[in-house]
C-alpha positions in Angstrom: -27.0 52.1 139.6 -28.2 54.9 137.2 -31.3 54.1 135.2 -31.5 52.5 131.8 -34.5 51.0 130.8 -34.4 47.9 128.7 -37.2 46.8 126.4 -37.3 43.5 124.5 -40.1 43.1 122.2 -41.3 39.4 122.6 -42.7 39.2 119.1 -39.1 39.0 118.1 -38.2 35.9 120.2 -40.7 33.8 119.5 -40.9 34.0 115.8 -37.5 32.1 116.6 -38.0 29.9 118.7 -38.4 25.9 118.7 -41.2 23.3 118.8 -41.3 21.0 122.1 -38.1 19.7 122.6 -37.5 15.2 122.8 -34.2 14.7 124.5 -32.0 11.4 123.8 -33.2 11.3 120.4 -32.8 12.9 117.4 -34.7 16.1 116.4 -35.2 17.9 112.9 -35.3 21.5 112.3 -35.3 23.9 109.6 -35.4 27.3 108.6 -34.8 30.2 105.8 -31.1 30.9 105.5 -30.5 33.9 103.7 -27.1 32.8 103.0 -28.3 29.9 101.2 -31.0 31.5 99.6 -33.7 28.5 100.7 -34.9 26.6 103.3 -32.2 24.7 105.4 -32.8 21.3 107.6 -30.6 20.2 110.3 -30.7 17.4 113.2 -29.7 17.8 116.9 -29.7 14.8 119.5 -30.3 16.5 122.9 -28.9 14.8 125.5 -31.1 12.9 128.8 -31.2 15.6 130.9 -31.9 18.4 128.8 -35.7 19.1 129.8 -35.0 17.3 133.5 -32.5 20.2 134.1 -33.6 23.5 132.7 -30.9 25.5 134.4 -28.2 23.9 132.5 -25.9 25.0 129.5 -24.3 22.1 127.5 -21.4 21.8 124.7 -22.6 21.0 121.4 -20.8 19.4 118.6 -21.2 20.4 114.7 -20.9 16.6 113.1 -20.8 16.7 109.6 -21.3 14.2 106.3 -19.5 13.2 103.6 -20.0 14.3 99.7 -23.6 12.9 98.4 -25.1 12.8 101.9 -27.8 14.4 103.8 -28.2 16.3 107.2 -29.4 12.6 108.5 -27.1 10.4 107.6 -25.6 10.2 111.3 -29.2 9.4 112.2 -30.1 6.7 109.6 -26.4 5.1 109.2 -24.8 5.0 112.3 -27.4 5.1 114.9 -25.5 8.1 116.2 -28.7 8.6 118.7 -28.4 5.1 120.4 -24.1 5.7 120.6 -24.4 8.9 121.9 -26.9 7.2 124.7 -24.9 4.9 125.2 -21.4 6.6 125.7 -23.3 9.3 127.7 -24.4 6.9 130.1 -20.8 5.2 130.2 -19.6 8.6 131.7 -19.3 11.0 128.2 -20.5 14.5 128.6 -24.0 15.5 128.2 -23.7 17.5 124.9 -26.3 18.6 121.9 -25.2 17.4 118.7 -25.8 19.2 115.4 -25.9 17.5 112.0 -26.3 20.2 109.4 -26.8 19.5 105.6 -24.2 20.0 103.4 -25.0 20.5 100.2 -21.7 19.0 98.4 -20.1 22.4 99.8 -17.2 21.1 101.7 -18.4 23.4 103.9 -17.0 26.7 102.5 -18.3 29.8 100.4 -17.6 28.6 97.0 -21.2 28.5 94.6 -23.1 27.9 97.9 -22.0 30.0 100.7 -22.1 27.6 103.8 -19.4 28.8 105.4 -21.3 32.0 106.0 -24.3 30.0 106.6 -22.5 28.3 109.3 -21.0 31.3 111.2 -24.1 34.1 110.3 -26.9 31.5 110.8 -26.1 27.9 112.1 -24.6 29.1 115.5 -26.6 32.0 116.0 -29.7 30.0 115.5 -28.2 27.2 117.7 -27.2 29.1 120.6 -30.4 31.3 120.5 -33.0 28.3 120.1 -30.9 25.8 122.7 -29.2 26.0 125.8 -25.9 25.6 124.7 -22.5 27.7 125.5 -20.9 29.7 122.8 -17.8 30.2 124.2 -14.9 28.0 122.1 -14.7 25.3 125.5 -18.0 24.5 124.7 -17.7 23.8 120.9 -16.5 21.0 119.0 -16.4 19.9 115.6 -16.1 16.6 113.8 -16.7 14.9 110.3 -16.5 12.3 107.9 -14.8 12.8 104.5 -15.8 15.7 102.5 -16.9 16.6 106.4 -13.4 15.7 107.7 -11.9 18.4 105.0 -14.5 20.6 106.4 -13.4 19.9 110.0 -9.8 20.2 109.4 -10.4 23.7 107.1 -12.1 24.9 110.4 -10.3 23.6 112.8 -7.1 25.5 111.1 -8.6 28.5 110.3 -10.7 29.5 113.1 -8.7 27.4 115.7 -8.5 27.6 119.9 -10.8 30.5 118.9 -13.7 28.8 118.2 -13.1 25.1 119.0 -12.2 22.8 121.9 -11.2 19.8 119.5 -11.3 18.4 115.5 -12.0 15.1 115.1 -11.3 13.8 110.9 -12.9 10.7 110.0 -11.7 9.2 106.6 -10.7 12.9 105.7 -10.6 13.4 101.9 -7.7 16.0 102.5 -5.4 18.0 100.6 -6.9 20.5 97.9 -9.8 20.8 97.8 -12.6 23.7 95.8 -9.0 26.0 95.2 -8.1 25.8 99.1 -4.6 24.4 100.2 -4.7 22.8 103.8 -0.7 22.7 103.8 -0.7 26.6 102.5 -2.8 27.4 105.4 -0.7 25.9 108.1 2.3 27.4 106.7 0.5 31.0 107.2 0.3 30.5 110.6 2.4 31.8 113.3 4.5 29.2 115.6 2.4 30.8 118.1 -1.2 29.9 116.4 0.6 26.5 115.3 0.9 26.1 118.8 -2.5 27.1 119.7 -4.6 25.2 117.2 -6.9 23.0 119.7 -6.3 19.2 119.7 -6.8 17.3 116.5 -7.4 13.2 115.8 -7.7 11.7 112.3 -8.7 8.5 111.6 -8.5 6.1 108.4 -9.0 2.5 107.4 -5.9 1.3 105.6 -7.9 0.2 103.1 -9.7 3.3 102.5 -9.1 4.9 99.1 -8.2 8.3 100.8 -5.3 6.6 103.0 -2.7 7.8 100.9 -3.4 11.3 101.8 -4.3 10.9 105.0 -0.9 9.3 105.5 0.6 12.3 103.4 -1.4 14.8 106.2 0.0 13.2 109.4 3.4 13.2 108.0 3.0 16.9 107.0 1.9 17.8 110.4 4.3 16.0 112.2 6.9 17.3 109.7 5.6 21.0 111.4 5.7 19.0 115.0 1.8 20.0 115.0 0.6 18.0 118.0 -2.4 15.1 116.9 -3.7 11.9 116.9 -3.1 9.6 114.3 -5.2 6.5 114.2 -5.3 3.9 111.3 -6.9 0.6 111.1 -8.0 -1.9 109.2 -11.4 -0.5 107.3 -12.6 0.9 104.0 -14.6 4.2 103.5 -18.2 3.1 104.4 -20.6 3.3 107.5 -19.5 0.7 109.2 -16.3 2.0 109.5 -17.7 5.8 110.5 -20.7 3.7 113.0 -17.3 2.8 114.5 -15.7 6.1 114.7 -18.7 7.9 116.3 -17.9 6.7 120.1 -14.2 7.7 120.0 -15.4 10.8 118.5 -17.9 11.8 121.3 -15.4 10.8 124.0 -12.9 13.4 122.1 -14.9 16.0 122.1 -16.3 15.2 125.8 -12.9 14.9 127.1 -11.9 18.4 125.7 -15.0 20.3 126.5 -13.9 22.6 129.2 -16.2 25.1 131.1 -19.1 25.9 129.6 -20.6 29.4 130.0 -22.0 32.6 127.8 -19.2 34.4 126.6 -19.4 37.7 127.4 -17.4 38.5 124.2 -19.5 38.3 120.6 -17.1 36.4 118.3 -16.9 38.7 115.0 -17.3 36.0 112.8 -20.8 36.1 113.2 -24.1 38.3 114.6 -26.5 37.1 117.1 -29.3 36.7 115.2 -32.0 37.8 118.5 -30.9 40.9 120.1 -30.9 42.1 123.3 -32.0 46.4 122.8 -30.3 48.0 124.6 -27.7 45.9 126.1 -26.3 46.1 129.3 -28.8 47.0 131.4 -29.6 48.3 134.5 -32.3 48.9 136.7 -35.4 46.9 135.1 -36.2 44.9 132.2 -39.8 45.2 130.0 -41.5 42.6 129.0 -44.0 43.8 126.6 -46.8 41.5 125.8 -49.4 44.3 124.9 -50.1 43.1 121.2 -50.1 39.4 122.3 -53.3 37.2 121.7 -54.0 34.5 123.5 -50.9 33.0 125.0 -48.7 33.9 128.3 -45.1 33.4 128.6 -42.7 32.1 131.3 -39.3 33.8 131.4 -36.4 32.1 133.9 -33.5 33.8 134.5 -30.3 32.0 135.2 -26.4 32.8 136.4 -24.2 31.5 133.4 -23.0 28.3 135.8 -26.8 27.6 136.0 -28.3 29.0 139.2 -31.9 29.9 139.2 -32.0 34.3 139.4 -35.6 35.1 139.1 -38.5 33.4 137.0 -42.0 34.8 136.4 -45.1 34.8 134.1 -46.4 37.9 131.6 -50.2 37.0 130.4 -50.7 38.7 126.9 -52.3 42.2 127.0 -50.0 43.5 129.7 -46.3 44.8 129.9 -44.7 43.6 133.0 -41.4 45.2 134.2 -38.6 43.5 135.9 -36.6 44.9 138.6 -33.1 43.5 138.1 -31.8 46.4 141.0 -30.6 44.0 143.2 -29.0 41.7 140.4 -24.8 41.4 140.4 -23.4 43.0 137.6 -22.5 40.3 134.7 -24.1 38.5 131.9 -27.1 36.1 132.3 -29.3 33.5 130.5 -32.9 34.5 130.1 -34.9 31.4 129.2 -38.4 32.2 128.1 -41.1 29.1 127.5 -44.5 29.7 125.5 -46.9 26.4 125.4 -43.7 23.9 125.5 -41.4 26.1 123.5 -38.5 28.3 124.5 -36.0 30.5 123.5 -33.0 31.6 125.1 -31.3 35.1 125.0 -28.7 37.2 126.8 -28.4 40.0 129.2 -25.8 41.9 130.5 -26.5 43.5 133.7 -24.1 46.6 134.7 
């Protein structure tokens, strides 16, 4: 291997990381989004095992509201915490869960740009601050709504590229802030038609949105676009969405496939922690010299979760790490500072 030294200032990664971490609950977060131009609050249910197995990478799912609700609705109205328990420990998929506020955006650049928010910031900050894959197996994407025309805008748009499933609940559909969801199937390719990851949508017949929904599964069936279709007696309230939730998380679960760190950055967004310079080679600085009073913990792990090398730097000193020996590929560098982490990744030629 020829030499190429990498040093990673570790001011940077903590001024982004996450308070101590309570798994099978919900958790709140915020910070600045420049997008947004303010402060921006979001909830994530961590899954049992998160802190039990620190070697692991789980799937996360981006759930969304409806118009003239909050980042915690899922938390407050369904319960989603106690379901997600619950269908977890009935055999579902460990997986974080992300409840973002909305803002009445339908979750696109139009007054408020969220969409940008979502692909500069969001998933950045998610797959930077939690151990969660950020490849498109490990990604899925749900809603209720105004956050089931969300869903479906994504799930079209960004496709097999960026999500293992859609799930719609109660989708107020059709157009919506200028944007045509028909229009933007008919752009697409047979090819991308055929790609577009799988898809359920789900309405109460006595919802006041049924018409359309009935309209969009007849469109897409018109295009033989592969779905689910499910309609059944309900109206357009919580208890109807409460009852959604599990057949949600068991869609998602049961299209996550392997989770890992891609090794490809998707373009639509930057990470938002850099690794400088990236790959390397032969070591890896740690440099703590103008830290005060605290030591950090760094683990190294294999993308499929194996344990590579772990270690402590106490503040005051710059400790270098001889990564010679390590197999050339990407890995996960976890690094812990008085209960909190962050997680970044390095390539290794």
């Amino acid at each position: 291997m020829k030499k190429n030294t990498f040093l990673f200032i570790i001011a940077v990664v903590l001024c982004n990381i996450q308070s101590s971490f309570a798994q099978g609950i919900i958790n709140h977060y915020s910070f600045y989004s420049n997008s947004i131009g303010g402060n921006m609050h979001y909830n994530v249910y961590l899954p049992p095992s998160y802190e039990e197995n620190p070697s692991s990478l789980y799937p996360v799912l981006y759930l969304f509201h409806g118009l003239g609700g909050r980042y915690y609705d899922w938390a407050n109205n369904a319960h989603a915490a106690d379901t997600l328990n619950k269908e977890i420990a009935n055999g579902a998929k460990e997986m974080l869960v992300i409840m973002p506020d909305g803002l009445d955006s339908w979750y696109i650049d139009n007054g408020k740009q969220w969409e940008s928010y979502m692909y500069n910031e969001l998933i950045p900050t998610v797959q930077d601050s939690f151990r969660v894959g950020n490849n498109n197996q490990s990604r899925a994407v749900a809603g209720l709504s105004m956050g089931g025309w969300g869903t479906t805008y994504y799930w079209i748009k960004y496709g097999a590229d960026m999500y293992s499933s859609a799930y719609c609940m109660s989708g107020a559909l059709g157009v919506r802030e200028g944007i045509d969801l028909e229009a933007m199937i008919n752009d697409l390719t047979t090819e991308e038609k055929q790609a577009l990851p799988p898809y359920t949508m789900e309405i109460g017949t006595e919802d006041h949105l049924y018409n359309v929904n009935v309209d969009w599964h007849d469109f897409l069936s018109t295009n033989e676009i592969e779905h689910t279709y499910i309609e059944r007696p309900g109206v357009h309230d919580w208890l109807f969405w409460t009852e959604c939730l599990p057949k949600t998380i068991r869609f998602a679960s049961d299209n996550f496939g392997e989770v890992f760190v891609s090794t490809q950055q998707l373009n639509t967004y930057e990470q938002s922690v850099s690794v400088f310079p990236n790959p390397a080679n032969d070591y890896v600085t740690f440099d703590l010299l103008n830290a005060e009073g605290y030591s950090v913990q760094y683990n190294i792990y294999s993308v499929t979760g194996q344990l590579i090398k772990s270690g402590t730097v106490s503040a005051g000193t710059m400790h270098k790490l001889d990564i010679s020996e390590f197999e050339s590929g990407l890995y996960v560098v976890n690094i812990n500072n008085d209960n909190r982490q962050s997680n970044f990744k390095l390539m290794v030629n």
